[in-house]
TORSERO-266884 format. One record per residue: x, y, z of N, C-alpha, C, CB in turn. Coordinates in Angstrom, 3 decimals. Glycine has a CB too. Example, Ala and Ser with C-alpha at 12.3 -4.5 7.8 and 13.67 -1.06 7.14 Angstrom:
# residues 2
        n_u        n_v        n_w       ca_u       ca_v       ca_w        c_u        c_v        c_w       cb_u       cb_v       cb_w
     13.190     -5.690      7.800     12.300     -4.500      7.800     13.200     -3.300      7.800     11.308     -4.473      9.046
     12.850     -2.250      7.080     13.670     -1.060      7.140     12.900      0.030      7.870     14.084     -0.598      5.725
# end
This chain:
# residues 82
        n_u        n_v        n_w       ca_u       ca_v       ca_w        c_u        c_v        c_w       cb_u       cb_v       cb_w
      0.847     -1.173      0.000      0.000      0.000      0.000      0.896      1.240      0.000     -0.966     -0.004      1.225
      0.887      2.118     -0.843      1.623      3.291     -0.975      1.424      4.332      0.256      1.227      3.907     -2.298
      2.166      4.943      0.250      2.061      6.211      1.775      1.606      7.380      1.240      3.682      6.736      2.668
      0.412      8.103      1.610     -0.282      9.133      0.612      0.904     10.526      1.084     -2.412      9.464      1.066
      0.650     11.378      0.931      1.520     12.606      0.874      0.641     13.005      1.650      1.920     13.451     -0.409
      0.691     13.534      3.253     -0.446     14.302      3.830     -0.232     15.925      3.696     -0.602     13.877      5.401
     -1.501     16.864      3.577     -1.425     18.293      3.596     -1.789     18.558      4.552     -1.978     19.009      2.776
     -1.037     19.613      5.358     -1.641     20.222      6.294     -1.763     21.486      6.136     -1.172     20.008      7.313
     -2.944     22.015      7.098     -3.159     23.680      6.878     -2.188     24.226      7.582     -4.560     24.366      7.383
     -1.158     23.557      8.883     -0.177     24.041      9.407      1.062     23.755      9.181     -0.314     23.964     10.339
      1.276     23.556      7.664      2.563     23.581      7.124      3.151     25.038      7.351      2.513     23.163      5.610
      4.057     25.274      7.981      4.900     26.468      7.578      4.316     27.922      9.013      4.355     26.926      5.453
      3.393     27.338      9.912      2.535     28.535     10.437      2.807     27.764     11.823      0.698     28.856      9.790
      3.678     28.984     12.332      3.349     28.595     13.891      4.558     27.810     14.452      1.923     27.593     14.049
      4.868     27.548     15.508      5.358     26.470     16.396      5.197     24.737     15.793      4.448     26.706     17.823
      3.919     24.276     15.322      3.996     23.185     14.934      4.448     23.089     13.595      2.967     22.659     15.155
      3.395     24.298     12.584      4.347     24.455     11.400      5.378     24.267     10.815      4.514     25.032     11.242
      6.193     25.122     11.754      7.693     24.922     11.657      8.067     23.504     11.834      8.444     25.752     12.704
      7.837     22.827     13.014      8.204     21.230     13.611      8.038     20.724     12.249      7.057     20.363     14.949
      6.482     20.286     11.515      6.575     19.817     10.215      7.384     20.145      9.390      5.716     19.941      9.684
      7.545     21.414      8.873      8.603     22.158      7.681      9.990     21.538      8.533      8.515     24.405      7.529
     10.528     21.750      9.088     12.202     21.477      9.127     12.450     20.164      9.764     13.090     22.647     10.048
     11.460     19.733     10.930     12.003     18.394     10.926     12.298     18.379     12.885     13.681     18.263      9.640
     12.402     19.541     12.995     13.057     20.258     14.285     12.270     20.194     15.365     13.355     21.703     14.130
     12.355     19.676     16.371     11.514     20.014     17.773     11.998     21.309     18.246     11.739     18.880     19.044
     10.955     21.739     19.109     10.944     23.335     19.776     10.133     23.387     20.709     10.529     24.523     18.898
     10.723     24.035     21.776      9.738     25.007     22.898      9.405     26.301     23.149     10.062     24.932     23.953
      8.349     26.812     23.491      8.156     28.296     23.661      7.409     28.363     25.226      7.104     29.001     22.272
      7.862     28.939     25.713      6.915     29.666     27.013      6.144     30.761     26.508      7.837     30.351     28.302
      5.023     31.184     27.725      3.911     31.949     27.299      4.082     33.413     26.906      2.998     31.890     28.296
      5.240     33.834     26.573      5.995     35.287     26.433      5.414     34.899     24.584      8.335     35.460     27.032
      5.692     33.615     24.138      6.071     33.633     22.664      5.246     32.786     22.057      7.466     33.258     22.333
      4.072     31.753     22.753      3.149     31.172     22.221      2.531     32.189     21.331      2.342     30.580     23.156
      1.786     30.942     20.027      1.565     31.861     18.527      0.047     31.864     19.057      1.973     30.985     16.577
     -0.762     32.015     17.845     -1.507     32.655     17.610     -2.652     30.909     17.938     -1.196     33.663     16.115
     -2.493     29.762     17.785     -2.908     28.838     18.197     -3.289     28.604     20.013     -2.015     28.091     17.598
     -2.681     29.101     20.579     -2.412     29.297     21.776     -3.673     29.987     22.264     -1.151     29.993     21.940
     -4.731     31.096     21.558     -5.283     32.184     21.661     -6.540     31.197     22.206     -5.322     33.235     20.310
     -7.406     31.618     23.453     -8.388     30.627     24.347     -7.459     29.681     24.687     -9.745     29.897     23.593
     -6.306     29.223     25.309     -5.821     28.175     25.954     -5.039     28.940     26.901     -5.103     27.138     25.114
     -5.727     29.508     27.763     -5.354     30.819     29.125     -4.809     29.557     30.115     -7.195     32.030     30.055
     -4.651     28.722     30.370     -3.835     27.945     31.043     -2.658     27.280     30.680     -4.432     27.230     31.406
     -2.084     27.693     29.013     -0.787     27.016     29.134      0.037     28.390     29.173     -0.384     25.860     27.817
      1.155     27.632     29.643      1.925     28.789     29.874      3.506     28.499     29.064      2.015     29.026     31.639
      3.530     27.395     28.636      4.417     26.655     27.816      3.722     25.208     27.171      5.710     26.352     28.747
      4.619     25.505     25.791      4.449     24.645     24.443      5.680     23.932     24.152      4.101     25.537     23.147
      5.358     22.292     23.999      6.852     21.710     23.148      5.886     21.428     22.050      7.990     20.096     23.830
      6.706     20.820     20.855      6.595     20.234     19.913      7.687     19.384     19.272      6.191     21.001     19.296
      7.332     18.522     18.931      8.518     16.803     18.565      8.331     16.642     17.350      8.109     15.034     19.313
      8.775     16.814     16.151      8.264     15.990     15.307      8.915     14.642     15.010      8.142     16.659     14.275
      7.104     13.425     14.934      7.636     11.954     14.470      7.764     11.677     13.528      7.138     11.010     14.692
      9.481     11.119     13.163      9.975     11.165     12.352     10.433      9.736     11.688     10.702     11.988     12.674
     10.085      9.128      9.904     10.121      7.702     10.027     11.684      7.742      9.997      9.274      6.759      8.814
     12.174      6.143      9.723     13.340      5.802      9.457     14.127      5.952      8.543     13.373      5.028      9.544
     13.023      6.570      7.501     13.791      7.369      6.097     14.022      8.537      6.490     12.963      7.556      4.671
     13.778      9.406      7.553     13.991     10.771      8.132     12.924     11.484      7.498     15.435     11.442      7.866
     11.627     10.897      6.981     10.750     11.857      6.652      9.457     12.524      7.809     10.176     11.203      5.457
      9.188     13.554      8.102      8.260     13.852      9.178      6.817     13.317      8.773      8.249     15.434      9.468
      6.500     12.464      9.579      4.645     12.093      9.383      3.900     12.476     10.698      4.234     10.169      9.136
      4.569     13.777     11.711      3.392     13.928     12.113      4.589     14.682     13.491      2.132     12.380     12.217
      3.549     15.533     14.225      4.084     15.988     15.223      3.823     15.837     16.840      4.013     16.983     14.893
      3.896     15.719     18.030      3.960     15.337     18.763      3.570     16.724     19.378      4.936     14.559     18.882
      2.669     17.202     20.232      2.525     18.787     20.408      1.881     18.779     21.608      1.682     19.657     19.264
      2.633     19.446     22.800      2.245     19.146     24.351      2.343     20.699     24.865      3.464     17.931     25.287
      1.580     20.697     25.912      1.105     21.666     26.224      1.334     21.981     27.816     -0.131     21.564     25.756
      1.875     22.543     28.528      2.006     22.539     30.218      1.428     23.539     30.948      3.378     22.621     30.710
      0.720     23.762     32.234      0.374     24.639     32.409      1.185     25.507     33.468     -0.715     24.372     32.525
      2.490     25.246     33.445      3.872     25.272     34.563      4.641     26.107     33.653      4.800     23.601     35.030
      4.983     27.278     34.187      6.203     28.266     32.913      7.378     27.207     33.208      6.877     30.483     33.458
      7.815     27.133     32.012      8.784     26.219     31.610      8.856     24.848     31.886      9.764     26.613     31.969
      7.703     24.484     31.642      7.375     23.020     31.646      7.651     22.120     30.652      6.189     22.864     31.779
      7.318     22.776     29.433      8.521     22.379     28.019      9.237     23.080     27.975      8.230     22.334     26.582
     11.168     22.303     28.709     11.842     23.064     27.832     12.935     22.365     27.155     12.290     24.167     28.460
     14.382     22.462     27.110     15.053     21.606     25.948     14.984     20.261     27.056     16.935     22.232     25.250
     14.777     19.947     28.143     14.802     19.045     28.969     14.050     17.517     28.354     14.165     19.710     30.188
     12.804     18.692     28.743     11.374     17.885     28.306     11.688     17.402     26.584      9.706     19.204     28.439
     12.108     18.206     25.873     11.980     17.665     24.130     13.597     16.335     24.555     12.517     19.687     22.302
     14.474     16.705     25.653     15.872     15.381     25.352     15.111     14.248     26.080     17.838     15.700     26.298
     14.214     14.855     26.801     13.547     13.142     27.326     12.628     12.610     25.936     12.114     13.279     29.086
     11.911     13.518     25.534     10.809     12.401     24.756     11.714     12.108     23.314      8.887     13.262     24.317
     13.179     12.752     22.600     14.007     12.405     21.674     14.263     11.195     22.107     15.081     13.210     21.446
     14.629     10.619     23.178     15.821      9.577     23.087     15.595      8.489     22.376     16.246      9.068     24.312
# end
């Protein structure tokens, strides 16, 4: 069975955006949460992971939410990398 090509509307926009486009995990605290963030008055920090296959292609992102300032930070993304 072939692997379809998925589109997303959050290619390229945002914190997860980005994760899809480059490949890259990231954190932001609530100084720098985007525009997704807007009605979610209890986080105060964002990670994002992207899962990545064994060909190194991204099929999807991993996107957590804390309600603790600095609850995602490079800590939290070296625990869920390993």
């Amino acid at each position: 069975m072939p692997i379809l090509k998925l589109e997303t509307p959050f290619a390229g926009k945002g914190i997860l955006g980005d994760a899809l486009a480059n490949g890259q995990p990231a954190a932001v605290s609530w100084e720098t949460l985007d525009e997704a963030s807007v009605g979610r008055r209890c986080a105060k920090s964002r990670m994002v992971v992207p899962i990545v296959s064994s060909s190194a292609k991204t099929f999807g992102v991993l996107d957590v939410w804390s309600d603790q300032p600095g609850g995602c930070d490079q800590y939290a993304i070296d625990l869920i990398t390993i």
